[in-house]
C-alpha positions in Angstrom: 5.5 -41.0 -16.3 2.9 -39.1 -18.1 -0.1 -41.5 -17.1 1.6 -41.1 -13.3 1.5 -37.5 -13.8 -1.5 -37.3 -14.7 -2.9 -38.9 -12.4 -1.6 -37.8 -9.4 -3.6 -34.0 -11.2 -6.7 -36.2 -10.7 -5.7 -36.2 -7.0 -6.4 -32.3 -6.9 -9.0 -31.7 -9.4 -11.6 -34.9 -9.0 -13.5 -36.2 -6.2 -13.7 -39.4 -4.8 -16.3 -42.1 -2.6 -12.5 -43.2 -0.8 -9.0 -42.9 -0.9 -7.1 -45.8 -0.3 -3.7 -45.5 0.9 -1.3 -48.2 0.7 -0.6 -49.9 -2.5 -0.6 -53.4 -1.1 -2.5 -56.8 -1.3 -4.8 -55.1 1.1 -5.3 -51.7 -0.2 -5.1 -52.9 -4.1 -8.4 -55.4 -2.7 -10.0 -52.8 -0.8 -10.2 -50.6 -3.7 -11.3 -53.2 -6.4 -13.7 -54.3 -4.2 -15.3 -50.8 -3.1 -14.8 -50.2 -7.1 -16.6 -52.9 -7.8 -19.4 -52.0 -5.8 -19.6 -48.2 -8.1 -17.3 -45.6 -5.9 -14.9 -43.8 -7.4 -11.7 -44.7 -5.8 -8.3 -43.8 -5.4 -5.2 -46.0 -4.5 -2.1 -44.2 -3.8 1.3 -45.4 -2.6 4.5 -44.0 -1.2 6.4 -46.1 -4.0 5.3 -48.7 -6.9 2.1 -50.5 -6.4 2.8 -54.1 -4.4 6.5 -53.0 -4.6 6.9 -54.0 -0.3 5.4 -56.7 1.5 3.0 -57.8 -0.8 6.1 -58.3 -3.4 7.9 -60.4 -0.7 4.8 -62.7 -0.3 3.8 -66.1 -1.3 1.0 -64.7 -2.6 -1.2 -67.8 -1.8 -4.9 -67.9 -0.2 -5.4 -70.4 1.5 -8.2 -72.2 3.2 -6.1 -73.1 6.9 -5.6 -76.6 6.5 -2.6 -76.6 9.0 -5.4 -75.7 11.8 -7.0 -79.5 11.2 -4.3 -80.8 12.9 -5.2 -78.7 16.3 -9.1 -79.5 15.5 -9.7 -75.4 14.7 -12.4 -76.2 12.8 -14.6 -73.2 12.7 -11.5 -71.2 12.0 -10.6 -73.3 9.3 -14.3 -73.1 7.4 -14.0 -69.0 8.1 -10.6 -69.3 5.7 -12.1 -71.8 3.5 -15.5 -69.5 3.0 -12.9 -66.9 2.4 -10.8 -68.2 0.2 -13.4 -69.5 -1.8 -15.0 -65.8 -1.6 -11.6 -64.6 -3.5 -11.1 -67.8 -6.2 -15.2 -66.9 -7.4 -14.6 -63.0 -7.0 -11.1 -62.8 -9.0 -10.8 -66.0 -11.6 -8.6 -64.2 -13.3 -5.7 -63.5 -10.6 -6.8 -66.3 -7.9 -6.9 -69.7 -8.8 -6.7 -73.4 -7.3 -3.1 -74.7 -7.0 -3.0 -78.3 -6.1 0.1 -79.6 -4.1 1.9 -82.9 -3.7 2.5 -84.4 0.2 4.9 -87.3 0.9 3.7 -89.7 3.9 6.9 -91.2 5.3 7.1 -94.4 7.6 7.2 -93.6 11.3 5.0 -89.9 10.5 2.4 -89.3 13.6 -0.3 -89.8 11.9 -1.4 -92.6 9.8 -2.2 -92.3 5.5 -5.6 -93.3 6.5 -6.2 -90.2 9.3 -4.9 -88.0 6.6 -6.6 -88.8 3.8 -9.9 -88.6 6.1 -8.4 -85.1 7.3 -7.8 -83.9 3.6 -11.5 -85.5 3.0 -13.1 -83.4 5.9 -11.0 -80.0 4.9 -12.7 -80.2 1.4 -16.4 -81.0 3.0 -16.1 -78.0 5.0 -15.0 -75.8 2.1 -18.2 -76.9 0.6 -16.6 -79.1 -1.8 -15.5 -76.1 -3.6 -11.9 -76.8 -4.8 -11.0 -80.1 -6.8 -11.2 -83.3 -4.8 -8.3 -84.8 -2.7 -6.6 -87.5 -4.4 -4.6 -90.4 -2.8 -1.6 -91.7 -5.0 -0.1 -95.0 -3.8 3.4 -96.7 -5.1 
């Protein structure tokens, strides 16, 4: 409570480049990013510091690869670029997370189409994440 305290006195007594309001994924970005860059910056919040939305999130980046299926494709390079943006800029909190798909018999679209889909979502993220991988029974 005393670091609080504190500074919330800063509030009153320093000055700052920006102040950030919102707590969030957003605002907590904003202000490391504009910190990054040398302003002085303040965050504040109404409560605790990712404590509503952004603490009900999945709190994954992604790079779009549902829009393949409706052929989005310069929207899904803009996510990629961006997500790729956020994995080089944060290491420490953002990082890869590979996941598992089942095909079963009958689905719309054939292993082949999707493993050429997963192939073309990588290309157009530069290649930047690990590659796809096909696992067969």
């Amino acid at each position: 409570m005393k670091l609080r305290n504190r500074n919330v006195e800063k509030l009153h007594t320093d000055d700052f480049d920006a102040l950030i309001i919102g707590g969030g994924i957003n605002g907590a970005a904003t202000a490391a990013a504009l910190a990054g860059k040398g302003a002085k910056v303040a965050l504040i919040d109404r409560g605790d510091f990712a404590g509503s939305t952004s603490m009900h999130s999945s709190n994954l980046v992604w790079g779009g690869i549902k829009y393949m299926e409706s052929k989005d494709f310069a929207l899904v390079r803009k996510l990629c670029k961006s997500r790729n943006h956020l994995i080089k800029s944060y290491p420490s909190t953002v990082q890869e997370i590979r996941f598992l798909t089942t095909i079963t018999k009958g689905f719309r679209h054939s292993p082949r189409y999707l493993w050429a889909g997963t192939w073309l979502y990588w290309l157009m993220g530069n290649g930047f994440t690990k590659l796809p991988r096909l696992l067969s029974p």
